[in-house]
Chimera marker file (.cmm) of the C-alpha trace (Angstrom):
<marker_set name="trace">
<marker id="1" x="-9.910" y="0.387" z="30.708" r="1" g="1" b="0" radius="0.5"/>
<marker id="2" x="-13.297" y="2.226" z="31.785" r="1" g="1" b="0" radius="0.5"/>
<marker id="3" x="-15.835" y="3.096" z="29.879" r="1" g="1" b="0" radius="0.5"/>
<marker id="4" x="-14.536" y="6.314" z="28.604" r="1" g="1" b="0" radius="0.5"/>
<marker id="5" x="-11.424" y="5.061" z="27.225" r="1" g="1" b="0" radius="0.5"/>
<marker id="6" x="-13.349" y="2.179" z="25.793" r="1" g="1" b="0" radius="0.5"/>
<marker id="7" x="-15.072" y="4.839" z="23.964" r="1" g="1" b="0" radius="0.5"/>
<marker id="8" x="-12.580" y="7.208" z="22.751" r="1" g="1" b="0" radius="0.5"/>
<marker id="9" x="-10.989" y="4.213" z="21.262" r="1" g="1" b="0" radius="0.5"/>
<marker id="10" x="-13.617" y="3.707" z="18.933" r="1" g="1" b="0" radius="0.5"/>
<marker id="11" x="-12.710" y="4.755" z="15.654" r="1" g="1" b="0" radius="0.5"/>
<marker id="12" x="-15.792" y="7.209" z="13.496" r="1" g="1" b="0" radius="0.5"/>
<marker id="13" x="-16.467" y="4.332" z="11.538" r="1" g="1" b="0" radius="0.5"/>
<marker id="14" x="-17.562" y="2.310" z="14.155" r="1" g="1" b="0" radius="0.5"/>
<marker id="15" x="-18.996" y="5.029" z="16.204" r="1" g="1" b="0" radius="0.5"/>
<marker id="16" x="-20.936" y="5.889" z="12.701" r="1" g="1" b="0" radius="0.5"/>
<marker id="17" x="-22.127" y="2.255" z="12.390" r="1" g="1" b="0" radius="0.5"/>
<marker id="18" x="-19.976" y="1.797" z="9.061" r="1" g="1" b="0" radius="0.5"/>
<marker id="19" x="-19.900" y="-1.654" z="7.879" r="1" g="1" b="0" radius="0.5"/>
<marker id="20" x="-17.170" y="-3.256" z="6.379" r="1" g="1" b="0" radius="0.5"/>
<marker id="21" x="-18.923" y="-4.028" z="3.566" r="1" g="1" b="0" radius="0.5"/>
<marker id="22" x="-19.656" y="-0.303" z="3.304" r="1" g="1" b="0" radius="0.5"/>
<marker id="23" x="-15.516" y="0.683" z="3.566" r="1" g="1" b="0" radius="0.5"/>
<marker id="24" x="-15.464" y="-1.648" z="0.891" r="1" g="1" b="0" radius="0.5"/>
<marker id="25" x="-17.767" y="-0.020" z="-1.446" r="1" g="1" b="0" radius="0.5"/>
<marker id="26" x="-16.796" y="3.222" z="-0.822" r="1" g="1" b="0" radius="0.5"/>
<marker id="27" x="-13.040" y="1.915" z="-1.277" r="1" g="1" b="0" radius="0.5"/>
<marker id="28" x="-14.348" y="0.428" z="-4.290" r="1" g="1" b="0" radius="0.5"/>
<marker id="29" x="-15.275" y="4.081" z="-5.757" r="1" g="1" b="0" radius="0.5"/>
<marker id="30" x="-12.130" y="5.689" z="-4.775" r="1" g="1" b="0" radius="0.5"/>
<marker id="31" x="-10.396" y="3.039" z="-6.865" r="1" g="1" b="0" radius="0.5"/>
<marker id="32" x="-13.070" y="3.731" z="-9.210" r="1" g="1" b="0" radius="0.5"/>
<marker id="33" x="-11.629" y="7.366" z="-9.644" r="1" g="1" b="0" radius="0.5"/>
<marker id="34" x="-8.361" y="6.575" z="-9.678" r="1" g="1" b="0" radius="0.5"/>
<marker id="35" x="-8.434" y="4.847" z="-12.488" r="1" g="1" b="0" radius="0.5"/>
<marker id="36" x="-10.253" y="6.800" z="-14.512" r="1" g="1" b="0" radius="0.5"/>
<marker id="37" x="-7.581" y="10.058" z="-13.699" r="1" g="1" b="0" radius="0.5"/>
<marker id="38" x="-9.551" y="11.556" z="-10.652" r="1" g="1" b="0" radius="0.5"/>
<marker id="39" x="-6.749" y="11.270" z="-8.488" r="1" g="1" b="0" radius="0.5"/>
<marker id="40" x="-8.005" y="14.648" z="-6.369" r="1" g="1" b="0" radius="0.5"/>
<marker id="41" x="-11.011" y="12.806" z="-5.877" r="1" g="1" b="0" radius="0.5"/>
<marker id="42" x="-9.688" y="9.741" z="-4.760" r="1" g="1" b="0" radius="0.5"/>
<marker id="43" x="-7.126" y="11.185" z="-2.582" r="1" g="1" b="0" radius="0.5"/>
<marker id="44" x="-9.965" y="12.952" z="-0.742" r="1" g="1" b="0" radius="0.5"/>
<marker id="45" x="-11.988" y="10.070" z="-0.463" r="1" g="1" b="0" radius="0.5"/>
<marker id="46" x="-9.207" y="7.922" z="0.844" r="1" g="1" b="0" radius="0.5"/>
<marker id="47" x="-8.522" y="10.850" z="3.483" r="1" g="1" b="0" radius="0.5"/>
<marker id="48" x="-11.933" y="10.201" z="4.204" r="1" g="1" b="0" radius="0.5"/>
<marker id="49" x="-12.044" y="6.648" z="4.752" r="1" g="1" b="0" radius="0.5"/>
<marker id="50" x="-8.522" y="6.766" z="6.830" r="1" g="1" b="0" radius="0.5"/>
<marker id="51" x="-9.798" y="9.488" z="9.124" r="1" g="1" b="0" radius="0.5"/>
<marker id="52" x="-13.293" y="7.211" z="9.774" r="1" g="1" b="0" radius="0.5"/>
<marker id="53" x="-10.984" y="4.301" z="10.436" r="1" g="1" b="0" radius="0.5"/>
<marker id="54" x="-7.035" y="4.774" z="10.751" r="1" g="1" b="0" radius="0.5"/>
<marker id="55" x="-7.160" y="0.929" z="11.557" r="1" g="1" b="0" radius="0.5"/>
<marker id="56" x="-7.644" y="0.232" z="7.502" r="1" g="1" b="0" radius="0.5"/>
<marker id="57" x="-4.350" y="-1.001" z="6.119" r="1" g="1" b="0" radius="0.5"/>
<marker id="58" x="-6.352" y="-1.387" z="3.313" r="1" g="1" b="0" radius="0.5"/>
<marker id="59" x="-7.680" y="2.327" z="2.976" r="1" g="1" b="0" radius="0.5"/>
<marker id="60" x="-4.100" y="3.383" z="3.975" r="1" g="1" b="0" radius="0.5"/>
<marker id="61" x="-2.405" y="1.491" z="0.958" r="1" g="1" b="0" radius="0.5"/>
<marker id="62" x="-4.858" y="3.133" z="-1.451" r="1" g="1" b="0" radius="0.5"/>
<marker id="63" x="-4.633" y="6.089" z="0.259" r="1" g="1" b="0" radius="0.5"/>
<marker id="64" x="-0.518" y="6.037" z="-0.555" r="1" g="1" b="0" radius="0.5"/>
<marker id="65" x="-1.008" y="4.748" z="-4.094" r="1" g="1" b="0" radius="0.5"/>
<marker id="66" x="-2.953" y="8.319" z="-4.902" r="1" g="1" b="0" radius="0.5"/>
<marker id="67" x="0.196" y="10.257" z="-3.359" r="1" g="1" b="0" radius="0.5"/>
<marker id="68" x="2.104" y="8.424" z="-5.353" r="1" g="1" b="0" radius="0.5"/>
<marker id="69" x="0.497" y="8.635" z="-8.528" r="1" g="1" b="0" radius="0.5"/>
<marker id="70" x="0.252" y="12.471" z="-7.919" r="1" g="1" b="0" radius="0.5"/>
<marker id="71" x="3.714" y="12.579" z="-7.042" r="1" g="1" b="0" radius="0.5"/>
<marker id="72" x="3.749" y="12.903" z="-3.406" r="1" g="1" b="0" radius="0.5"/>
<marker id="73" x="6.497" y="10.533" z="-2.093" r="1" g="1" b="0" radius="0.5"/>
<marker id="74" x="7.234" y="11.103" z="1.073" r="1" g="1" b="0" radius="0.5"/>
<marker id="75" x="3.048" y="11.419" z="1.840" r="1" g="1" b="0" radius="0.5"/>
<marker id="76" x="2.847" y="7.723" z="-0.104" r="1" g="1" b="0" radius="0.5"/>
<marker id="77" x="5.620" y="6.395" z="1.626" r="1" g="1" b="0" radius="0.5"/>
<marker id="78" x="4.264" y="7.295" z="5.262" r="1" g="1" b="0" radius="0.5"/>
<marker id="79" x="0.974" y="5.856" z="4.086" r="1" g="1" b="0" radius="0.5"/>
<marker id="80" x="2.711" y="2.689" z="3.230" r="1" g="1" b="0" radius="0.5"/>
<marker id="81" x="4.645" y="2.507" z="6.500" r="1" g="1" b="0" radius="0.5"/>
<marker id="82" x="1.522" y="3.146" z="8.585" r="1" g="1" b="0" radius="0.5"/>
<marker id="83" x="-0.529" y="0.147" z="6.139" r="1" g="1" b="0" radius="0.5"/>
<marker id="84" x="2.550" y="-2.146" z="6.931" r="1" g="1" b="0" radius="0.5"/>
<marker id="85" x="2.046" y="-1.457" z="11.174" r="1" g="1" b="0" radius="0.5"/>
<marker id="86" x="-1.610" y="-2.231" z="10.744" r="1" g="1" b="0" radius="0.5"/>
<marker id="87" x="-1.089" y="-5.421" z="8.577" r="1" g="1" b="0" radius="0.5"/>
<marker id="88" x="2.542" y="-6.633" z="7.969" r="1" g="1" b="0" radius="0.5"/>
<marker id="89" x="1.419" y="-8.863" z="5.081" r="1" g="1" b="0" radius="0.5"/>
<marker id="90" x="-0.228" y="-6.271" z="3.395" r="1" g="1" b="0" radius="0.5"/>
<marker id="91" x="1.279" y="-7.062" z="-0.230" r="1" g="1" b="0" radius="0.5"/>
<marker id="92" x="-0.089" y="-3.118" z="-1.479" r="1" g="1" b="0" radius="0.5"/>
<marker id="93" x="1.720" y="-1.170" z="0.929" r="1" g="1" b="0" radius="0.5"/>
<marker id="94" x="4.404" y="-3.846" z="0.550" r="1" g="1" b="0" radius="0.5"/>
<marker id="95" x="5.169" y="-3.592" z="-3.016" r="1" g="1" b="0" radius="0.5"/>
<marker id="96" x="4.608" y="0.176" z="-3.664" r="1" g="1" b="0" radius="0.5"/>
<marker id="97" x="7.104" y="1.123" z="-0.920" r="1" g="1" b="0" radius="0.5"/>
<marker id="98" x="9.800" y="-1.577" z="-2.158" r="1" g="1" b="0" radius="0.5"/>
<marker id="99" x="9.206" y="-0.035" z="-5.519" r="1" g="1" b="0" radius="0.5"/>
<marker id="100" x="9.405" y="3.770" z="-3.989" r="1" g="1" b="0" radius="0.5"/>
<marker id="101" x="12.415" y="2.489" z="-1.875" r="1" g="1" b="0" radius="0.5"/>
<marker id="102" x="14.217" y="0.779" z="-4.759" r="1" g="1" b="0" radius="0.5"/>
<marker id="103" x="13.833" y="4.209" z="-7.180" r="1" g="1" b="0" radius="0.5"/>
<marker id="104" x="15.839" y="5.853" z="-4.193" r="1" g="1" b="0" radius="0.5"/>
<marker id="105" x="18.476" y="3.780" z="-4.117" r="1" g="1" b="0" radius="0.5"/>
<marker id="106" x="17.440" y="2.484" z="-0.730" r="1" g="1" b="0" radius="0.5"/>
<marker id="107" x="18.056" y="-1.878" z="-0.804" r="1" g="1" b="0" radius="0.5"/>
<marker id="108" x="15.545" y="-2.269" z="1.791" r="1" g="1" b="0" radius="0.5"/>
<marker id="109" x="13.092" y="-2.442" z="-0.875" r="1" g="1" b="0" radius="0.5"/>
<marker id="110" x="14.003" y="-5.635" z="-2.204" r="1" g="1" b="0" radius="0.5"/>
<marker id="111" x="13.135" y="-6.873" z="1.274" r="1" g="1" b="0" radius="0.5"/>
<marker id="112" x="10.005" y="-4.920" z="0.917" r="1" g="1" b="0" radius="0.5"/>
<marker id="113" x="9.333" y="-6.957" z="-2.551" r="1" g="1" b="0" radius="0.5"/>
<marker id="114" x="9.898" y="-9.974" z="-0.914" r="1" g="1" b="0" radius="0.5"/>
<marker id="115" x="7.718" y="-9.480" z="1.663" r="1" g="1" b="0" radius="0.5"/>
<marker id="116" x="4.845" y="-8.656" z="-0.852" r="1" g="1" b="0" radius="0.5"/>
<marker id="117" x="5.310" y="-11.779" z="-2.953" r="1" g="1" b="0" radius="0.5"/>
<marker id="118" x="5.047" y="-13.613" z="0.448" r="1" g="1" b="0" radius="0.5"/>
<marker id="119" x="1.744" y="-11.854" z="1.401" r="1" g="1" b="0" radius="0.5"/>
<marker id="120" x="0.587" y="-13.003" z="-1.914" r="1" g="1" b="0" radius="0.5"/>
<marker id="121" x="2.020" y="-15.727" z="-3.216" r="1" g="1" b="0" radius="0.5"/>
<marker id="122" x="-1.046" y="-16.898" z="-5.867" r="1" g="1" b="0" radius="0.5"/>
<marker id="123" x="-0.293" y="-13.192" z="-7.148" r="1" g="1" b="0" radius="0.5"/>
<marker id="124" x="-3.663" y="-12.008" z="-7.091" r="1" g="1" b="0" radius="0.5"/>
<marker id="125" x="-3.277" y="-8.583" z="-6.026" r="1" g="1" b="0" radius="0.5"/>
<marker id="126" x="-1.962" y="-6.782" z="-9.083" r="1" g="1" b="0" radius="0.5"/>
<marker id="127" x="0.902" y="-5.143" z="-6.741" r="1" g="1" b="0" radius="0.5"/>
<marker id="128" x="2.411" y="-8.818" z="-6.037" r="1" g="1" b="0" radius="0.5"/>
<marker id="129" x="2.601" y="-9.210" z="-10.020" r="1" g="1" b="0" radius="0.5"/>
<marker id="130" x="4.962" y="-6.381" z="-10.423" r="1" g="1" b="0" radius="0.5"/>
<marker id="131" x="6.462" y="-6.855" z="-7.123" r="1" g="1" b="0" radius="0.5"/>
<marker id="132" x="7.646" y="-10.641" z="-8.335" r="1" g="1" b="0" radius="0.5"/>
<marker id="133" x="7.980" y="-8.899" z="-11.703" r="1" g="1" b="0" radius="0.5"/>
<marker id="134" x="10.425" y="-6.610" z="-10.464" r="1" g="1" b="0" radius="0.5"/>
<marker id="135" x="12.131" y="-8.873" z="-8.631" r="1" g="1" b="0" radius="0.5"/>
<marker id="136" x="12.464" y="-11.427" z="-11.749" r="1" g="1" b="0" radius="0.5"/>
<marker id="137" x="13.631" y="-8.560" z="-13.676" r="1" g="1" b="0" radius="0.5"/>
<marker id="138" x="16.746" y="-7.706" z="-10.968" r="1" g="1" b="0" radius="0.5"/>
<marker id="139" x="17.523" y="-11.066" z="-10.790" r="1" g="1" b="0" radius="0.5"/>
<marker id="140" x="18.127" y="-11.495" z="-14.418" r="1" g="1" b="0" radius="0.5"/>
<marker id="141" x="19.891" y="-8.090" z="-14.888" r="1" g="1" b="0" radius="0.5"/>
<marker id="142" x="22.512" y="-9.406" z="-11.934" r="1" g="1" b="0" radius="0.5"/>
<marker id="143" x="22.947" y="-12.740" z="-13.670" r="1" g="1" b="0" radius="0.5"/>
<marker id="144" x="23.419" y="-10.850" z="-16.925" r="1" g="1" b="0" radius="0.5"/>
<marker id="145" x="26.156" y="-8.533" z="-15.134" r="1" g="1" b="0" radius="0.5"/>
<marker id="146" x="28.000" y="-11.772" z="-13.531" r="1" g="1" b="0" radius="0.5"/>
<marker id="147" x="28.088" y="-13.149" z="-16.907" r="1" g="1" b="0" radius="0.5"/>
<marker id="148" x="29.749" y="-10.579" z="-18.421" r="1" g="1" b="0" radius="0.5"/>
<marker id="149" x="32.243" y="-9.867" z="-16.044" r="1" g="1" b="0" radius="0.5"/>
<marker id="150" x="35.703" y="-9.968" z="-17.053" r="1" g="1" b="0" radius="0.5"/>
<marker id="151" x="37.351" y="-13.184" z="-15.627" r="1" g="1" b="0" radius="0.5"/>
<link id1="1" id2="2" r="1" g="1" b="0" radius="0.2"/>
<link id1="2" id2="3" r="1" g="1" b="0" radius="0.2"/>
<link id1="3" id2="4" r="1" g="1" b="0" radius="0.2"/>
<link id1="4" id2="5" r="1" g="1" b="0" radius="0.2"/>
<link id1="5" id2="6" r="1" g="1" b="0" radius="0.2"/>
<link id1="6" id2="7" r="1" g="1" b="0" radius="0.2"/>
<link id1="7" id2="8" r="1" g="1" b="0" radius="0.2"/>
<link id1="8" id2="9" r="1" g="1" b="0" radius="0.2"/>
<link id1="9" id2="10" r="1" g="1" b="0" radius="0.2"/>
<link id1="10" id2="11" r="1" g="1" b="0" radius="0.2"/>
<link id1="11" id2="12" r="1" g="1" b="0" radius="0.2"/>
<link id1="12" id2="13" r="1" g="1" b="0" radius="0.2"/>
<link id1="13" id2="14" r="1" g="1" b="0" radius="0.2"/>
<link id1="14" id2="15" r="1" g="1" b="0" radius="0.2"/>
<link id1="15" id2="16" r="1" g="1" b="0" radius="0.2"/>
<link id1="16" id2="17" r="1" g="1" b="0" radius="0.2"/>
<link id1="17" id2="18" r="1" g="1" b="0" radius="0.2"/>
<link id1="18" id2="19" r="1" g="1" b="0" radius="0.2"/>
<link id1="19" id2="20" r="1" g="1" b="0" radius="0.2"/>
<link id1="20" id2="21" r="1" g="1" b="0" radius="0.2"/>
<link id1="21" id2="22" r="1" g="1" b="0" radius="0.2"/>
<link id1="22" id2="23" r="1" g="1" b="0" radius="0.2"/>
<link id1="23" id2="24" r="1" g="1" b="0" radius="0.2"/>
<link id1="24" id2="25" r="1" g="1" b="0" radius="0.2"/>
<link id1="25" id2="26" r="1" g="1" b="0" radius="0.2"/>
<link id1="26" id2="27" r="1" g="1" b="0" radius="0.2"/>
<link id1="27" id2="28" r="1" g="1" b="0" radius="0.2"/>
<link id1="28" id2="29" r="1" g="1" b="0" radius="0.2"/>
<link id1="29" id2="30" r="1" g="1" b="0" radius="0.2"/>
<link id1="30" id2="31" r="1" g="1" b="0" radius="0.2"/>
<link id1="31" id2="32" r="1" g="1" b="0" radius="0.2"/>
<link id1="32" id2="33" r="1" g="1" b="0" radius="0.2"/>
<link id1="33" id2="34" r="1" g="1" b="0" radius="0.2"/>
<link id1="34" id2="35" r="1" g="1" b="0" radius="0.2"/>
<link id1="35" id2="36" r="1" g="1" b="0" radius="0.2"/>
<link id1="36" id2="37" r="1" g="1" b="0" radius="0.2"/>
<link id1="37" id2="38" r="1" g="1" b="0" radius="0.2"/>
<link id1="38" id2="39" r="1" g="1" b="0" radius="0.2"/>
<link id1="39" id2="40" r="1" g="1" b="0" radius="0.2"/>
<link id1="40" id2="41" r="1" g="1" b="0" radius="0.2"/>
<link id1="41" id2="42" r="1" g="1" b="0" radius="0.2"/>
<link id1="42" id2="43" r="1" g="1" b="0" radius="0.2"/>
<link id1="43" id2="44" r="1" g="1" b="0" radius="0.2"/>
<link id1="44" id2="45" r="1" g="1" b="0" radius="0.2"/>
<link id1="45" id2="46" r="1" g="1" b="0" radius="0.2"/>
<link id1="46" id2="47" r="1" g="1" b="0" radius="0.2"/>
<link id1="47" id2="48" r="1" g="1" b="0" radius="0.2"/>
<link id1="48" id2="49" r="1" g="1" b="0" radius="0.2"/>
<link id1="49" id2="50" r="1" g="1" b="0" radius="0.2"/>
<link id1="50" id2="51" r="1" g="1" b="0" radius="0.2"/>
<link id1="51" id2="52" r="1" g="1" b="0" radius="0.2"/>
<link id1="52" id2="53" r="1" g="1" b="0" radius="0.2"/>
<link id1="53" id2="54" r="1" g="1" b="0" radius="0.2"/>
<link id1="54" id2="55" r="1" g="1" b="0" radius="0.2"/>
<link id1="55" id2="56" r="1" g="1" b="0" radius="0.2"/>
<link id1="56" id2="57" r="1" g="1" b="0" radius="0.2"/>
<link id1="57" id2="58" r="1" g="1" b="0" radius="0.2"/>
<link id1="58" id2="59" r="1" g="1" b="0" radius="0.2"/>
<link id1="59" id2="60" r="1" g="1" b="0" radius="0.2"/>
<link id1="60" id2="61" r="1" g="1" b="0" radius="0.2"/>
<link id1="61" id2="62" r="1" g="1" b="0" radius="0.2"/>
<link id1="62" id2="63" r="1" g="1" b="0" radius="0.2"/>
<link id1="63" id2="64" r="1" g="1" b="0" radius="0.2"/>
<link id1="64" id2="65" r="1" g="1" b="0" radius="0.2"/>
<link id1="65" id2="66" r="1" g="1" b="0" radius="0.2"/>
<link id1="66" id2="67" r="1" g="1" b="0" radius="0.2"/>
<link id1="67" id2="68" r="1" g="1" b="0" radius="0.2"/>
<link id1="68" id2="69" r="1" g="1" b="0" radius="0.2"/>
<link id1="69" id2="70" r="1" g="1" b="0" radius="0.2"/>
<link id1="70" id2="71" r="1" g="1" b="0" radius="0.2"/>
<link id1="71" id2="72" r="1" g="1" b="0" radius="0.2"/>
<link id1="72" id2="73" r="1" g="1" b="0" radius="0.2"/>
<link id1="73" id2="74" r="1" g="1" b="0" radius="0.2"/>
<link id1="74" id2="75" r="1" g="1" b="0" radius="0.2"/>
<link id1="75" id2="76" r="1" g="1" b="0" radius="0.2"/>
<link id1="76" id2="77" r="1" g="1" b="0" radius="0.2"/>
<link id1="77" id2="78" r="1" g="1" b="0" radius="0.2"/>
<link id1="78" id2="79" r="1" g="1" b="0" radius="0.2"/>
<link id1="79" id2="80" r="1" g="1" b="0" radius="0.2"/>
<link id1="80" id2="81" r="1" g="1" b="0" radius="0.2"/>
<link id1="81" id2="82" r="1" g="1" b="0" radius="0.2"/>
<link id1="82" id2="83" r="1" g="1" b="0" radius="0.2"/>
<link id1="83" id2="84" r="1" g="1" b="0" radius="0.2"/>
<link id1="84" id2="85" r="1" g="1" b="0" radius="0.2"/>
<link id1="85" id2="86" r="1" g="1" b="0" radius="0.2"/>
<link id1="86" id2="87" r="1" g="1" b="0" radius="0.2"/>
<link id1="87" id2="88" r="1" g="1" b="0" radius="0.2"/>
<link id1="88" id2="89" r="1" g="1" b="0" radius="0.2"/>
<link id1="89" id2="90" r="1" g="1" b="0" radius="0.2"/>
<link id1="90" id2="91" r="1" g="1" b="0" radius="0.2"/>
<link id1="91" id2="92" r="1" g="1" b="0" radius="0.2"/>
<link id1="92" id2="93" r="1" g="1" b="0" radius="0.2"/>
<link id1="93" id2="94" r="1" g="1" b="0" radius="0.2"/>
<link id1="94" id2="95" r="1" g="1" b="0" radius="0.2"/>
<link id1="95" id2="96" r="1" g="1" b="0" radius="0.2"/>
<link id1="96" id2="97" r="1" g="1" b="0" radius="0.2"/>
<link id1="97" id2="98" r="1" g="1" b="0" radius="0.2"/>
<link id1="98" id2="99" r="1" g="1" b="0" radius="0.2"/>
<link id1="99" id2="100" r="1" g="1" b="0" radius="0.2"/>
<link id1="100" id2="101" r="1" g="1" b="0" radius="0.2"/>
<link id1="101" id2="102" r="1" g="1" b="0" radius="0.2"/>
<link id1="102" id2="103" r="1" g="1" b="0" radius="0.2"/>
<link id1="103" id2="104" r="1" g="1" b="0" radius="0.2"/>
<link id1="104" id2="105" r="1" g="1" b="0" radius="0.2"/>
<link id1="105" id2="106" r="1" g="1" b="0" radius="0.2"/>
<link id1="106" id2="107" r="1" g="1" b="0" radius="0.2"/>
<link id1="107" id2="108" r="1" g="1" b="0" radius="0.2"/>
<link id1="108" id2="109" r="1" g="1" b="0" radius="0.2"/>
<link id1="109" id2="110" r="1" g="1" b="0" radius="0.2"/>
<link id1="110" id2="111" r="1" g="1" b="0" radius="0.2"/>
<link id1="111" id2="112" r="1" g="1" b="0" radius="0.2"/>
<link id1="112" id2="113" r="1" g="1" b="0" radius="0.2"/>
<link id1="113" id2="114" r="1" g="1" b="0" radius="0.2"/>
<link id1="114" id2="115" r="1" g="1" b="0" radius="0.2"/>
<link id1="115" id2="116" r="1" g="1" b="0" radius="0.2"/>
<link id1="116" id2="117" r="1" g="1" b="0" radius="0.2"/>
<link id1="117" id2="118" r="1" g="1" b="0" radius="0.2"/>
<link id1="118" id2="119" r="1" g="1" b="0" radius="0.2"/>
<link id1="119" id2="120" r="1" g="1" b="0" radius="0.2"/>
<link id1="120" id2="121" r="1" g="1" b="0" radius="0.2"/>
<link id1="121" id2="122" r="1" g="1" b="0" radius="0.2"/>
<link id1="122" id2="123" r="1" g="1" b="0" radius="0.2"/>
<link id1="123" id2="124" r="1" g="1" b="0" radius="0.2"/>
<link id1="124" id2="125" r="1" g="1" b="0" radius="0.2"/>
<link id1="125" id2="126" r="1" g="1" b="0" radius="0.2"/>
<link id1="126" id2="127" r="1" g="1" b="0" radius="0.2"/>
<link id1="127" id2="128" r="1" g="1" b="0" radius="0.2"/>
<link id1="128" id2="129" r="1" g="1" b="0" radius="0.2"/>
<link id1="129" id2="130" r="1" g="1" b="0" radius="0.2"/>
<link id1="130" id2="131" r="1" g="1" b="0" radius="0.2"/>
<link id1="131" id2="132" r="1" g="1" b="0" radius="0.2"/>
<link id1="132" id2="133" r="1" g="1" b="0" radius="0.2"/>
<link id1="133" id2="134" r="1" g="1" b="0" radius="0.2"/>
<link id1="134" id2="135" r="1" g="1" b="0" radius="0.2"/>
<link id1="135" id2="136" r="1" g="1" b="0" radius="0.2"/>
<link id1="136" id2="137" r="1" g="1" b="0" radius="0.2"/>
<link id1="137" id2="138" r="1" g="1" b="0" radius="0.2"/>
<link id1="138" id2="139" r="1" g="1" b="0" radius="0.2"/>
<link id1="139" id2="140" r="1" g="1" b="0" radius="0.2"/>
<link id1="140" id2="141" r="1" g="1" b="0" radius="0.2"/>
<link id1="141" id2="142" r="1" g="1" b="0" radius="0.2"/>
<link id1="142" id2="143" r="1" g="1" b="0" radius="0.2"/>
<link id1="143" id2="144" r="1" g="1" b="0" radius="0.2"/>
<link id1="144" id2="145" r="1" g="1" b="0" radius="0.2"/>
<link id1="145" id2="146" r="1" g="1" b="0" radius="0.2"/>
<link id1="146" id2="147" r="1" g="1" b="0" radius="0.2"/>
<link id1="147" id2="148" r="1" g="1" b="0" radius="0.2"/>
<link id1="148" id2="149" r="1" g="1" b="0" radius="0.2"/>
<link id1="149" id2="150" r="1" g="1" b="0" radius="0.2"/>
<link id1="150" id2="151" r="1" g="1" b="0" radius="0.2"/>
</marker_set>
């Protein structure tokens, strides 16, 4: 690779000098405004933070959580796919698109599920709670249906 395309492969963030610590804190605020109902705000500051670095699973799973919470599916669920290429184990993108997935009546969300309770197994990402949660939940409702089947 020469020099150019060395360059070109740099993403803004690192051709800005943006720290990781300094994603983090400006992650930190978009989360921030989530919370508190700014989706808007969020959702442009994710934007932000994706376009500086596209690399960020991270920033992409946040940035997928806004679309969904605004109701923008299809936008969340390519955010999710694109967080899941950068970092398979990311439990975020993991559980939110199993959950998306699941609410279409597409199976390939319990695998999603799975997959997020195996990125985080200690549960300490709120997103492995519910995806564990959820898959408690259908677990039970399947032992409840086998139990009252006719036989």
């Amino acid at each position: 690779m020469n020099a150019t395309a060395a360059q070109s492969a740099r993403t803004i963030a690192e051709a800005a000098g943006l720290t990781f610590e300094d994603g983090k804190a400006i992650a930190e605020i978009g989360c921030d405004l989530a919370a508190a109902g700014r989706l808007e705000e969020a959702r442009v500051l994710f934007e932000g933070l994706v376009e500086m670095n596209p690399k960020d699973a991270a920033a992409r799973a946040a940035l997928g959580t806004v679309h969904q919470k605004l109701g923008r599916l299809q936008e969340a669920a390519a955010e999710y796919t694109e967080a899941i290429k950068l970092d398979a184990m990311q439990p975020v993108a993991l559980a939110n698109r199993g959950e998306l997935r699941l609410r279409q009546g597409d199976g390939a969300g319990v695998e999603d599920l799975l997959a997020a309770t195996r990125a985080d197994p200690s549960g300490i990402t709120m997103a492995a709670r519910r995806a564990k949660a959820l898959l408690g939940a259908m677990a039970q409702a399947a032992a409840a249906r086998s139990s009252n089947a006719p036989g």
